[in-house]
C-alpha positions as CSV (number, residue, x, y, z in Angstrom):
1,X,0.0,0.0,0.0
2,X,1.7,3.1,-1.3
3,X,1.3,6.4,1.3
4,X,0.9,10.1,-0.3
5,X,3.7,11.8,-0.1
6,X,4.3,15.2,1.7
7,X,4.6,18.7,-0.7
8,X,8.4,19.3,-0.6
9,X,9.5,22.5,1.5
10,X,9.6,25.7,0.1
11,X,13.1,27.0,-0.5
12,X,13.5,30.1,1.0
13,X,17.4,31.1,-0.8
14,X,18.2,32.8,-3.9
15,X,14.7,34.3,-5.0
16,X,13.3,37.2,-5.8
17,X,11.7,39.2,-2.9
18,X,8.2,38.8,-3.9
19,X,8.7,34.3,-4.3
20,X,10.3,34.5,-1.1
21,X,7.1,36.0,0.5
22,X,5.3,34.0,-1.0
23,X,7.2,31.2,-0.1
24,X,7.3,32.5,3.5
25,X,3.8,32.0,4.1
26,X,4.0,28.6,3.1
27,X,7.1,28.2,5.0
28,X,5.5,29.3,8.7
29,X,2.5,27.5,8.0
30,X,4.1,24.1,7.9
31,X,5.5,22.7,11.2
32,X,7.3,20.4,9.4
33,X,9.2,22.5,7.0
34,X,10.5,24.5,10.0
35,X,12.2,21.1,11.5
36,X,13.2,19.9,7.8
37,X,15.1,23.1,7.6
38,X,16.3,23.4,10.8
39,X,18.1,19.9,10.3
40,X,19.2,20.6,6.9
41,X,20.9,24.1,8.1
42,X,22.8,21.7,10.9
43,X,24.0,19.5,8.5
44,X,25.5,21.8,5.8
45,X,26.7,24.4,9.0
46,X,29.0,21.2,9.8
47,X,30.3,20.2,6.4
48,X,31.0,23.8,6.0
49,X,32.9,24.0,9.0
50,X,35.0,21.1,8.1
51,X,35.2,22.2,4.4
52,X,36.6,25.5,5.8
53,X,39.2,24.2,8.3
54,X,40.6,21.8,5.7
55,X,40.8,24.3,3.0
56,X,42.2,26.8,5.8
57,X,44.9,24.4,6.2
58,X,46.8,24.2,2.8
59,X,46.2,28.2,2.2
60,X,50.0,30.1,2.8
61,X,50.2,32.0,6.0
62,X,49.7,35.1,5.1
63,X,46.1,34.9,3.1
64,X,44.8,32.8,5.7
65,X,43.5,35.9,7.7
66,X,40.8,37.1,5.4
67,X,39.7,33.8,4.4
68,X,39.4,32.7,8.1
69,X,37.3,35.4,8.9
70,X,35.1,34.9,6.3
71,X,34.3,31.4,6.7
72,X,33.9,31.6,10.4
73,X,31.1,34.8,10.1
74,X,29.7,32.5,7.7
75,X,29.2,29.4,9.7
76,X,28.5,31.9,13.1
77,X,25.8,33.2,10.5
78,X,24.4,29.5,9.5
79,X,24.4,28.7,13.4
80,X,22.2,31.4,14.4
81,X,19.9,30.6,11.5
82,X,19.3,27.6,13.0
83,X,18.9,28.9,16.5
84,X,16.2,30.7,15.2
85,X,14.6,27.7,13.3
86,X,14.6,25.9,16.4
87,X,13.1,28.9,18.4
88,X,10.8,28.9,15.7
89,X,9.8,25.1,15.6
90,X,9.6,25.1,19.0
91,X,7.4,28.1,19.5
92,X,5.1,26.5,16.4
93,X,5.2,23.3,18.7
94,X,4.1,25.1,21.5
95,X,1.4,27.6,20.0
96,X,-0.3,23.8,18.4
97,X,-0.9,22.3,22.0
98,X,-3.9,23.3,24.2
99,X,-4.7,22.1,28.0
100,X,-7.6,22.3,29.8
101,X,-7.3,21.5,33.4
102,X,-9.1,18.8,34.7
103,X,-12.5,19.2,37.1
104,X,-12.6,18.3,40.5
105,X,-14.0,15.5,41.6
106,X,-16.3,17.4,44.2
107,X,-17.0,20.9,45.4
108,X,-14.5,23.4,45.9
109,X,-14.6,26.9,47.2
110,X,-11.2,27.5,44.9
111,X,-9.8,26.7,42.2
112,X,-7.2,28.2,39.6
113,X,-4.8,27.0,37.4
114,X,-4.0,30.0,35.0
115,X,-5.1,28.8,31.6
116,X,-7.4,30.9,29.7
117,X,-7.4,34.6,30.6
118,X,-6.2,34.0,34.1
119,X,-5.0,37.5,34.2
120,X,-9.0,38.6,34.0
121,X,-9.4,37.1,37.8
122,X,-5.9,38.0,39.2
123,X,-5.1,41.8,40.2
124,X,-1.2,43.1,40.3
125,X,-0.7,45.5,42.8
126,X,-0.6,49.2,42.0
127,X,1.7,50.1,44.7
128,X,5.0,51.4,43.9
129,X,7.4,49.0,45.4
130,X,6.0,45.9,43.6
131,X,8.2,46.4,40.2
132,X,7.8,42.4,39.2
133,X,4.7,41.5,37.2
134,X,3.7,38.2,37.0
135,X,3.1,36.4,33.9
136,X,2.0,33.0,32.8
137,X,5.0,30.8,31.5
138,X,5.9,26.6,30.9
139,X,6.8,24.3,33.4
140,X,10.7,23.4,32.7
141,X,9.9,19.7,31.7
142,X,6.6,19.5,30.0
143,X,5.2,16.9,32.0
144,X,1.7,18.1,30.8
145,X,1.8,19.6,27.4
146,X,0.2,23.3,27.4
147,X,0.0,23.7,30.7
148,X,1.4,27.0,32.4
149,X,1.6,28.5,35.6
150,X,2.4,32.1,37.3
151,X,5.5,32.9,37.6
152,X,7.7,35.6,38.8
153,X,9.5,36.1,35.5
154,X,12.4,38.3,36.9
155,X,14.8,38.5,40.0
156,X,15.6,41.2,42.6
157,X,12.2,42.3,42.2
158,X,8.8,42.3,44.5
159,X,5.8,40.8,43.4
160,X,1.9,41.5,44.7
161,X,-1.2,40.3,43.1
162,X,-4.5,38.5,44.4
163,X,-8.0,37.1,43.7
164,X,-10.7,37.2,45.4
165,X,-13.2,34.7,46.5
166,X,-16.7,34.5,45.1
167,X,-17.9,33.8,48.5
168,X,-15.5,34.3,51.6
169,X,-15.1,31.0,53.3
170,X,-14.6,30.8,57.6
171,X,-11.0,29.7,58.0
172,X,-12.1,27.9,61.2
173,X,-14.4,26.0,59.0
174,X,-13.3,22.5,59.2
175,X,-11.6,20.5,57.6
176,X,-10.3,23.5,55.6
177,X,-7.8,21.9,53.1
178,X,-5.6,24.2,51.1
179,X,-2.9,23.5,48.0
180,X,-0.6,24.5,45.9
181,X,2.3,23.5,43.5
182,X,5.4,25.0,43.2
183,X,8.2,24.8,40.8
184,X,11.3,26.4,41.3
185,X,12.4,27.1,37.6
186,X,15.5,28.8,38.5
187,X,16.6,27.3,41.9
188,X,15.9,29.1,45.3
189,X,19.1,31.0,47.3
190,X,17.1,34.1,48.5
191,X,13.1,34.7,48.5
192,X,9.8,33.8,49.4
193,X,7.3,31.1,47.5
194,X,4.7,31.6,50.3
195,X,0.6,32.0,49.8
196,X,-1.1,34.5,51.9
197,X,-4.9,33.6,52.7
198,X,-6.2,37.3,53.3
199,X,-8.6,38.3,55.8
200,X,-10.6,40.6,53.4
201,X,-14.5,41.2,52.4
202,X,-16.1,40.7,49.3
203,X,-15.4,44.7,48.3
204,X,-11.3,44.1,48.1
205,X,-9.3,45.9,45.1
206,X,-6.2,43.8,44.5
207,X,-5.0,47.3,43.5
208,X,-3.9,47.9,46.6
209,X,-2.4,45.1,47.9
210,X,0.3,45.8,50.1
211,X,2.9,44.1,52.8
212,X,0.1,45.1,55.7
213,X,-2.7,44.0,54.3
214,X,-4.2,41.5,57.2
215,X,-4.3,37.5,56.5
216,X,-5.8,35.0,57.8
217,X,-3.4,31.9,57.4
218,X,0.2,32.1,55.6
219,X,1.7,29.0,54.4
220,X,4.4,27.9,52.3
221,X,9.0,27.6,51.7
222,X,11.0,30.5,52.3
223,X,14.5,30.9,52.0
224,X,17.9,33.4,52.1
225,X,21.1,31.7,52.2
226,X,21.5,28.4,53.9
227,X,18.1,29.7,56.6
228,X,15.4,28.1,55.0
229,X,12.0,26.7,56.7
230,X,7.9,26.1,55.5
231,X,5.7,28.5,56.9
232,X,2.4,28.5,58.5
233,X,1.6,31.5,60.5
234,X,-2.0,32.4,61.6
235,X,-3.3,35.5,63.1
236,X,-5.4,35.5,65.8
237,X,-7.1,38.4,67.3
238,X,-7.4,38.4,71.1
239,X,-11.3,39.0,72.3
240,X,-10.3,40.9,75.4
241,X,-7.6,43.5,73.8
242,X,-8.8,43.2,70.1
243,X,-5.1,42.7,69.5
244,X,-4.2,40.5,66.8
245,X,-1.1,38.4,67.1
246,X,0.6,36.0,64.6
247,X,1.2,32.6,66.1
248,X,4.2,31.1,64.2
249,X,5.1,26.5,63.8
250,X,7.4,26.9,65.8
251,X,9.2,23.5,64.0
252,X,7.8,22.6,60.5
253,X,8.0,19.8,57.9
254,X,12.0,20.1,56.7
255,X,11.9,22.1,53.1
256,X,12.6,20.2,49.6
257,X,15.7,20.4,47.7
258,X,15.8,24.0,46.4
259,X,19.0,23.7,43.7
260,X,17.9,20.5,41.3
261,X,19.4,19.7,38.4
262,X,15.8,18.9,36.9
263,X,13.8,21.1,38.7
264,X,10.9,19.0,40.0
265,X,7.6,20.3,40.9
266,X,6.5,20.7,44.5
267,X,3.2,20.1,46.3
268,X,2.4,22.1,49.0
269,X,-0.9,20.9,51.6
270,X,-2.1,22.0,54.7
271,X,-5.5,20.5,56.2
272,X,-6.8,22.1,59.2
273,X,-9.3,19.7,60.9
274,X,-11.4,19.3,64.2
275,X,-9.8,19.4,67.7
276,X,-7.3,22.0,66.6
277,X,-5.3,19.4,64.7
278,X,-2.8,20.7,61.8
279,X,-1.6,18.4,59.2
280,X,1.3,19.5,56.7
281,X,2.1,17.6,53.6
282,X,5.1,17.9,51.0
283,X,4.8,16.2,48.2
284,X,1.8,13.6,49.2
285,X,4.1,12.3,51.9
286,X,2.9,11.1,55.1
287,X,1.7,14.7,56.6
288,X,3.1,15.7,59.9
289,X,0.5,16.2,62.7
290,X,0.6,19.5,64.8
291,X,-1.9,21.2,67.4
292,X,-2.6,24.6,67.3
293,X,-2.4,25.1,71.1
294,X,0.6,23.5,72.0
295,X,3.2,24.2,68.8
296,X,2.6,27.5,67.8
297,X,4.6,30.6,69.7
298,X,4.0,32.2,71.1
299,X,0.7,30.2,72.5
300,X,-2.6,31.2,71.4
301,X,-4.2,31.5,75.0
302,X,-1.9,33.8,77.3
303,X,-0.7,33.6,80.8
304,X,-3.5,34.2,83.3
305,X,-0.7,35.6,85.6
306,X,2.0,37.8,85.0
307,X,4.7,40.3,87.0
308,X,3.7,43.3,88.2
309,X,5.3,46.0,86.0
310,X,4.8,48.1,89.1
311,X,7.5,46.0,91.3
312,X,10.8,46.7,91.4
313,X,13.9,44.9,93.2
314,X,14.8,47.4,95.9
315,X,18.0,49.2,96.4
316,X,19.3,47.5,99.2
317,X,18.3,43.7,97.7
318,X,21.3,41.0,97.6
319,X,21.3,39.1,95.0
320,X,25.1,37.6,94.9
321,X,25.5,34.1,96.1
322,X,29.3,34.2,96.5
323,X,31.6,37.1,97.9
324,X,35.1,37.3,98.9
325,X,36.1,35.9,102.0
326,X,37.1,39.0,103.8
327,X,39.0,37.0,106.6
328,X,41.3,35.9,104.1
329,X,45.2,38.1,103.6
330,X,47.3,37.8,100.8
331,X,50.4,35.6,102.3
332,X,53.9,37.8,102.3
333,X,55.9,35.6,100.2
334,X,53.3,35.5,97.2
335,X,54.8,38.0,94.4
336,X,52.8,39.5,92.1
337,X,55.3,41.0,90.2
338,X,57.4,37.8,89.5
339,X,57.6,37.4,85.8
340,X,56.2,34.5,83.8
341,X,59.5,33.2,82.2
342,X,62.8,33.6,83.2
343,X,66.0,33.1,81.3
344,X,67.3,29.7,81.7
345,X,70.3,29.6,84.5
346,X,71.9,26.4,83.5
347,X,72.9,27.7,79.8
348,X,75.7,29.3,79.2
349,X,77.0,31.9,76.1
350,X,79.4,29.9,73.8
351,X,82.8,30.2,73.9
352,X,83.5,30.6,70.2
353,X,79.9,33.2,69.7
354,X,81.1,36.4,67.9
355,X,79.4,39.2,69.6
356,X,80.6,41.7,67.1
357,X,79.7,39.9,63.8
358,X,78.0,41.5,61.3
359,X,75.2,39.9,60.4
360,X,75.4,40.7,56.5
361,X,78.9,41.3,54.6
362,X,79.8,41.5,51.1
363,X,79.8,39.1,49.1
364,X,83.5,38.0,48.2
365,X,82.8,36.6,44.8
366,X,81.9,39.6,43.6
367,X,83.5,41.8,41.1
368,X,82.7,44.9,39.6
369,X,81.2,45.0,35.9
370,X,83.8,45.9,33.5
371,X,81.0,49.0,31.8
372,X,80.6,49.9,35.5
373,X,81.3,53.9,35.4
374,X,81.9,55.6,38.6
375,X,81.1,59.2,37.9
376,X,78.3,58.2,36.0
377,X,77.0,54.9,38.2
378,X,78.0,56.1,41.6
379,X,80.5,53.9,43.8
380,X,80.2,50.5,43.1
381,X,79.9,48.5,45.8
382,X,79.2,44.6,46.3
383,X,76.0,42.7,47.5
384,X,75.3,41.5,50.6
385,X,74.7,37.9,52.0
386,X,74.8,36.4,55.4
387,X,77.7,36.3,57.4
388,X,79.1,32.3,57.8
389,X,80.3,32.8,61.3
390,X,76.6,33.6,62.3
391,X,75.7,30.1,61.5
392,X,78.1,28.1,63.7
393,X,77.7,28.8,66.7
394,X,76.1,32.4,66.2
395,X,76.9,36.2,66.4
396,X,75.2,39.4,67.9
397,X,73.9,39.8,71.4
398,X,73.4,36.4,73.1
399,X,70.6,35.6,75.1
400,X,70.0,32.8,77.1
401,X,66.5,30.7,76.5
402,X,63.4,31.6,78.2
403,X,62.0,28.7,80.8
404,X,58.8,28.5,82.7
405,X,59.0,30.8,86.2
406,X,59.0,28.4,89.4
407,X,58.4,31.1,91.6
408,X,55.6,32.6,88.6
409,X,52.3,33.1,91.2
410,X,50.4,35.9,89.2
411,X,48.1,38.1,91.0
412,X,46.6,37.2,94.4
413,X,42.4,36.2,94.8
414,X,41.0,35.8,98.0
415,X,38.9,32.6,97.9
416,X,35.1,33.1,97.4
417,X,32.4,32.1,100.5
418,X,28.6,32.4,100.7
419,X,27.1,35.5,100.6
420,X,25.0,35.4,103.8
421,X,23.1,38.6,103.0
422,X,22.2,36.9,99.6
423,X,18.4,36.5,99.1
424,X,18.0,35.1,95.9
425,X,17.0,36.0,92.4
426,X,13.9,39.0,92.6
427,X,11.0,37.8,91.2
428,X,8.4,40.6,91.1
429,X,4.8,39.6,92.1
430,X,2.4,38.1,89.8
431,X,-1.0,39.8,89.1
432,X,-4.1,38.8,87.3
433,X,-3.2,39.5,83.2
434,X,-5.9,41.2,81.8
435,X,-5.7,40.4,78.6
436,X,-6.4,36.7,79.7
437,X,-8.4,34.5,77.4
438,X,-9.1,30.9,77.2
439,X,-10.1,29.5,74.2
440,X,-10.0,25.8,73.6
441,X,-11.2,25.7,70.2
442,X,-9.0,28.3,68.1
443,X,-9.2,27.5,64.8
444,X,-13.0,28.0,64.9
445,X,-12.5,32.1,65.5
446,X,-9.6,32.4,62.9
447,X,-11.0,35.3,60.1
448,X,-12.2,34.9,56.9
449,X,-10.8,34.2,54.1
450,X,-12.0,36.8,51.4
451,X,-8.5,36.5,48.6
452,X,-5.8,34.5,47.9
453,X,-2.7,36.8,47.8
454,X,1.3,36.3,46.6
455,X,3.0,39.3,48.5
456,X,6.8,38.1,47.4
457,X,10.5,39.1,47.7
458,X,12.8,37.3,45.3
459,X,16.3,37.3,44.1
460,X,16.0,34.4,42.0
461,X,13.7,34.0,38.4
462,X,11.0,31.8,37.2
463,X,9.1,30.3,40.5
464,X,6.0,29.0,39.2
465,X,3.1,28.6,41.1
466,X,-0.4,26.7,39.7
467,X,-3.4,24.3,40.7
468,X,-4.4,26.5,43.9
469,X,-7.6,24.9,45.2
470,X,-9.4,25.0,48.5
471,X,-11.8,22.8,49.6
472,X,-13.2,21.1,52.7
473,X,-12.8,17.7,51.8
474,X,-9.4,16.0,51.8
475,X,-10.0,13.5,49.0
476,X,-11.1,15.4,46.6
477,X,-7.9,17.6,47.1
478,X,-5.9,14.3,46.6
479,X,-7.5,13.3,43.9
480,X,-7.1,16.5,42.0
481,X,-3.2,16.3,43.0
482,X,-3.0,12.4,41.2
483,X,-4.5,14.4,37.7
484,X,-2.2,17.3,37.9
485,X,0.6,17.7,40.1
486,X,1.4,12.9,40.1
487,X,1.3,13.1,36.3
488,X,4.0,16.0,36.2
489,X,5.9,14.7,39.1
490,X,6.2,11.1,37.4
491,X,7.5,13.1,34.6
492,X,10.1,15.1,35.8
493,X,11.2,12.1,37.9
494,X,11.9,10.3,34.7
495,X,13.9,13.3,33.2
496,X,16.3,13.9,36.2
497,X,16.7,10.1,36.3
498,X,17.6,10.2,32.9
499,X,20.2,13.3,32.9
500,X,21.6,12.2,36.1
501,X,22.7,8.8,34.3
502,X,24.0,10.3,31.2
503,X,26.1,13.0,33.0
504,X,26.8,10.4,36.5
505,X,25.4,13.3,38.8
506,X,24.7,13.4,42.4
507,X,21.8,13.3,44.5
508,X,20.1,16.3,44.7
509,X,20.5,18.6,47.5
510,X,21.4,21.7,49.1
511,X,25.1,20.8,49.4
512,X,27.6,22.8,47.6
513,X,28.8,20.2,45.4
514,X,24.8,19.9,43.6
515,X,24.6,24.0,43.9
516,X,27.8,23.8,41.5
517,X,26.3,21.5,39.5
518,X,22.7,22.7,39.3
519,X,24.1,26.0,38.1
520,X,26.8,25.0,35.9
521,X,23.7,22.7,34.0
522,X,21.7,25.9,34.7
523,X,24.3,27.5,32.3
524,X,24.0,25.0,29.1
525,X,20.0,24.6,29.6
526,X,19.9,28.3,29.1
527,X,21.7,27.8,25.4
528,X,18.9,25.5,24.7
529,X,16.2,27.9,26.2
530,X,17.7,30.7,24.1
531,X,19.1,29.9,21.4
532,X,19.2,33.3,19.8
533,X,20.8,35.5,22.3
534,X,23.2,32.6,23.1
535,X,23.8,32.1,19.5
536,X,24.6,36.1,19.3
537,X,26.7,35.8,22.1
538,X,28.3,33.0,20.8
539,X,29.1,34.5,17.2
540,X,30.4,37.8,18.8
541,X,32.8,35.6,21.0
542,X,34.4,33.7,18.3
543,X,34.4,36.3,16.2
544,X,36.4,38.5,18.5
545,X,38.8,35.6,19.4
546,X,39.2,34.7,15.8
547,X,40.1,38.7,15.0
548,X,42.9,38.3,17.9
549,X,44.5,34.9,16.6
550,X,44.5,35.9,13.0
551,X,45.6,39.7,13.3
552,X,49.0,40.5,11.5
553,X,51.8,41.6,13.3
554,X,52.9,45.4,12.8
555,X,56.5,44.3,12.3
556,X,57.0,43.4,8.8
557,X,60.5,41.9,7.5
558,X,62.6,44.2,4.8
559,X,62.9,43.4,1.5
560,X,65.9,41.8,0.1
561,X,67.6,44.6,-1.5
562,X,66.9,46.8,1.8
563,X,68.8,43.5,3.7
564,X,71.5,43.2,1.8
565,X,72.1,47.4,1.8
566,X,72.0,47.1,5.1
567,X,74.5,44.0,5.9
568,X,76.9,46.4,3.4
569,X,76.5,49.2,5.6
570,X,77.2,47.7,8.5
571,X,80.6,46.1,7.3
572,X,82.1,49.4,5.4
573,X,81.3,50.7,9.3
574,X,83.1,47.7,11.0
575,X,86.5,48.3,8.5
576,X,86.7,51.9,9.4
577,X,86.5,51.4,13.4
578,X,89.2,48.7,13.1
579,X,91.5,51.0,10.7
580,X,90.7,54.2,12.4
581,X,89.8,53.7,16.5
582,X,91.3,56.9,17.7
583,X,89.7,59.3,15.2
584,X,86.5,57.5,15.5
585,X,86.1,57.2,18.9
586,X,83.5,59.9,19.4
587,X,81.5,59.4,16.4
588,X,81.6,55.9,17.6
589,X,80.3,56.8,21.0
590,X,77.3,58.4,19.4
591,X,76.5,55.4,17.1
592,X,76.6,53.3,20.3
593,X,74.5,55.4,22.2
594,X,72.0,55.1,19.0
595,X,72.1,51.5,18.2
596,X,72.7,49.8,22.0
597,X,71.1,50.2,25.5
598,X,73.6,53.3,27.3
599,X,76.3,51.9,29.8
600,X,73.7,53.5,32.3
601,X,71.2,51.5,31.5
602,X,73.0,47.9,31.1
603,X,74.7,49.0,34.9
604,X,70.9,49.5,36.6
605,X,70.2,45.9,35.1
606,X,73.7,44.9,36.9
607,X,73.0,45.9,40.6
608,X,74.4,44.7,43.7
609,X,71.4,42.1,44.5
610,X,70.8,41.7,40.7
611,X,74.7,40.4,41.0
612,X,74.0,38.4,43.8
């Protein structure tokens, strides 16, 4: 059975302008002409390259400049062409491939994951200070095709935006299950991938989101340097005061790998369920249990007794233990003023020591130059080295070794006794607090939840966040997980698996060894990224090192005739000084001074420790 064939690719060289338009059209419309052409502009960029080296090769010397430049702008040329045909095929790829998130299995009270004109629901911050503006961008491994996420596209910027509820939902409403999926695209050293569950009304403008802007519940990693830890803070408002105070984990879940070679996808969970129970999860591992009066500081419910700020420790209140005895005298022989080491009595100077050695004397194998000039040079005198008699036994001012002081007592203590005036540490007197409440059941009188909010610092680019969803039911949270964030995960597991056996890398981690490796793979997946600033880059760098190697000296050789003139020159001028020295003596002076280094300068080359 005989299959139709495919139209052959337009040819896009050597036409006129309006075929090549034309041709164009054709050209973009076809997927598979832009990969036909990118492969066919790889192969002839190679044979060229090799065509040019070996032709380079049996060129003379001196016209292999021009041609070398020539040959390597035109390959650098043919490499970025195909850069761009594979940004193209690659963006054509792309622009072909829809997603459509999948629906929950039962009601939720939230739910994005920034398809279709997500940035209709979300609002960015009008405030000054928040420079970054979110947009939606690719996981780094398409684990589902077409899907996208926010991201924070740039680094050492902040980032606000928000959406609100269509209903505000009770945080204390339980089970209250909240998630979120994070992928750190360009690693994590310094910033905040957090979620902020404001405590707003129905009425809130996004517009003007800012750092103070009350929250209910704040969960999720944060990082600076090697100080990293998963958040979950909740504000709680005390009934008595009206003060609201945020009540931080005081230990959480320990964070994920934030430098991976592949970066993998993370899924963040919290469920907040009856009894004041907390449960975190990290990537649908067993969740950690917590209790929202007992791990949380500082606690929710506060002292019902506290100090008086009124009381004060009196003036005349003893509250050192141990004094000096004062029956206790310093005994007369003890000398403070002894000294620590003394010189050793049993040593004596060496017969043979020469206590009026130089240390340094002049050299006596040295000689004066024979160009050494004295009235124009100075006195010449010879270098110095170290005087031999100072190595056996010694010269100079002898000293006997220091030894430990026998008699040495340093300075005199009395011995310490109790204190009997001492009456303890103060302790003011405790009073009723009035800002005592009890409340047993804190998670039902958390606030509302009226938006979900990103309020972000970062120093690093590309931290995606999707699939947001709150709900009140933990299986339906899980099961919207296994269609989204399992499929991904399973995914990116496979890739890292795979790169870390071609390449033999390590584990990943935080250590210093997979930080240098993460970035240094960083590096090279960038070139694949971008292909056309890295192919710019690239052309300009070859380009300027080729323009170094290849550039002609500014010496050039004489001619022959102007050689040989010159060799004849030079030997008339050799027969006259060997017939005619005295007569010649001056003009010979000035020829020297013209054609050799002065006696001056060869003597400064020639000084004593240049000698020596």
């Amino acid at each position: 059975m005989s299959h139709p064939r495919s139209p052959p690719c337009p040819r896009l060289r050597r036409t006129s302008r309006a075929t090549k338009r034309s041709r164009a059209i054709a050209f973009e419309s076809d997927e598979r002409c832009v990969v036909a052409e990118f492969e066919s502009e790889q192969t002839r960029s190679l044979k060229t390259s090799v065509l040019a080296g070996q032709r380079l090769a049996a060129w003379p010397k001196h016209r292999r400049r021009p041609i070398t430049i020539l040959k390597a702008a035109r390959a650098m040329a043919k490499m970025v062409r195909c850069a761009l045909l594979a940004f193209a095929a690659n963006t054509v790829a792309r622009a072909e491939v829809g997603y459509t998130a999948p629906t929950p299995s039962g009601e939720v009270l939230f739910l994005d994951s920034f398809q279709e004109a997500w940035d209709s629901r979300w609002t960015h911050s009008t405030n000054e200070v928040y420079s970054g503006k979110f947009a939606a961008e690719g996981y780094t491994v398409d684990g589902i095709p077409g899907d996208v996420g926010l991201t924070m596209p740039k680094k050492a910027h902040r980032y606000g935006i928000s959406r609100r509820l269509d209903t505000p939902v009770v945080a204390g409403t339980t089970p209250l299950v909240v998630q979120y999926e994070v992928s750190l695209k360009g690693g994590l050293e310094c910033g905040g991938a957090y979620m902020k569950l404001l405590d707003v009304g129905s009425d809130f403008d996004g517009a003007i989101l800012e750092e103070p802007t009350p929250y209910s519940i704040m969960f999720g990693p944060d990082k600076c340097a090697n100080a990293g830890k998963i958040h979950f803070i909740f504000n709680f408002k005390n009934p008595i005061t009206g003060e609201v105070v945020q009540h931080h984990l005081k230990k959480g879940p320990p964070m994920p790998p934030t430098a991976e070679s592949v970066p993998q996808t993370h899924l963040y969970r919290f469920a907040l369920l009856a009894s004041n129970k907390l449960e975190l999860s990290i990537d649908d591992a067993k969740p950690s249990s917590y209790s929202l009066l007992e791990d949380f500081e500082p606690p929710v419910n506060p002292l019902k007794q506290i100090d008086d700020p009124t009381d004060t420790k009196p003036a005349e209140w003893v509250d050192d233990e141990m004094i000096a005895d004062p029956a206790a005298f310093k005994p007369e022989e003890w000398d403070e003023n002894a000294p620590y080491e003394i010189a050793d009595p049993a040593v004596t100077k060496p017969e043979d020591w020469h206590d009026d050695a130089p240390a340094m004397v002049a050299a006596p194998s040295a000689t004066k130059p024979n160009d050494w000039d004295d009235e124009e040079d100075g006195e010449w005198e010879a270098p110095l080295v170290a005087n031999p008699l100072c190595s056996n036994p010694g010269c100079g001012l002898w000293n006997a070794p220091k030894i430990p002081n026998p008699d040495y007592r340093g300075k005199w203590n009395a011995p310490m006794v109790e204190n009997p005036a001492y009456k303890g540490d103060f302790k003011p007197q405790q009073i009723d607090n009035p800002a005592f409440f009890e409340d047993l059941n804190p998670g039902a009188s958390l606030g509302q939840i009226g938006a979900v909010g990103f309020e972000l610092w970062t120093m690093d680019e590309g931290t995606l966040f999707d699939n947001i969803l709150i709900a009140q039911s933990l299986e339906v949270a899980m099961d919207f997980s296994d269609k989204t964030w399992k499929v991904r995960h399973e995914v990116e597991l496979a890739a890292a698996k795979e790169k870390a056996g071609k390449s033999d890398a390590a584990p990943a981690g935080d250590s210093i060894v997979n930080k240098f490796v993460f970035y240094a793979r960083k590096a090279a997946d960038l070139v694949v990224e971008k292909p056309v600033p890295s192919g710019v880059s690239l052309f300009v760098l070859v380009f300027s090192l080729l323009l170094l190697c290849c550039m002609p000296t500014t010496r050039k050789s004489a001619p022959p005739a102007a050689a040989e003139a010159a060799a004849a020159v030079s030997s008339k001028a050799a027969a006259a000084t060997e017939t005619e020295p005295q007569s010649e003596g001056k003009a010979g002076e000035e020829s020297l001074e013209k054609s050799t280094p002065s006696a001056r300068t060869r003597a400064s080359k020639r000084t004593p420790k240049a000698a020596d």
